[in-house]
LOKE-684866 format. One record per residue (C-alpha): residue in one letter; x, y, z. Coordinates in steps of 0.1 Angstrom, whole numbers, plus 5000, padded with zeros to 4 digits. Example, Ala and Ser with C-alpha at 12.3 -4.5 7.8 and 13.67 -1.06 7.14 Angstrom:
% LOKE-684866
a512349555078/s513749895071/
//
This chain:
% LOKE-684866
x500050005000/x503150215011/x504050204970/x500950334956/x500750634982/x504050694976/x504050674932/x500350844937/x501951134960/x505251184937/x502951234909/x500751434923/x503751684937/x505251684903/x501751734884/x501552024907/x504652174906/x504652204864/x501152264863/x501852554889/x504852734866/x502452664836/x500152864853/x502553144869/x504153194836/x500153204821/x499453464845/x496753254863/x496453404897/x493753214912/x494952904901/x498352934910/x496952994943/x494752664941/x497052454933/x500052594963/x497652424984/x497252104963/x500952134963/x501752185004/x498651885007/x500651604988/x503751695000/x502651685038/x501751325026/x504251235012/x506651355042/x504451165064/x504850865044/x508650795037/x510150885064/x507750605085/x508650295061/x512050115052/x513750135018/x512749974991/x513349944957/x510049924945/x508650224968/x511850414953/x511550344919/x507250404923/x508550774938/x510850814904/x508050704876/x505450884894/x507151194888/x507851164854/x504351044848/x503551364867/x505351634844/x504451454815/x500651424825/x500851804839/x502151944804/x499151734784/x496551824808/x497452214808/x498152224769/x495051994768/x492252244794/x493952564796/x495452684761/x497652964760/x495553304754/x497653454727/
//
């Protein structure tokens, strides 16, 4: 269970974090805003997850794919929902 809190949390973080400087560089205040919070939410999870459990391969490579599947997923989604206005 550790793994999937853990690939779901790096995602998320990473979603977050490139979906937030698409936004900031978009000019999207309110957004930006929303999605600190999302941001300081999976973290806090995420900190309260790792440092509780042993090392493991599979929970570190589930932290590494989930972040690339986040920054990937976060540039489709925002390209995808929220084209550029000019």
């Amino acid at each position: 269970m550790e793994v999937i809190i853990v690939f779901v949390s790096s995602f998320s973080i990473v979603f977050l974090l490139g979906f937030q400087q698409l936004n900031v560089t978009a000019r999207r205040y309110t957004l930006a805003a929303l999605t600190s919070i999302a941001i300081g939410v999976f973290n806090y999870i995420l900190l309260r997850v790792i440092p509780t459990g042993d090392f493991t391969w599979m929970q570190f490579s589930s932290y590494l794919l989930g972040g690339a599947a986040g920054i990937v997923s976060a540039m489709y989604f925002h390209d995808r929902f929220f084209p550029d206005k000019s």
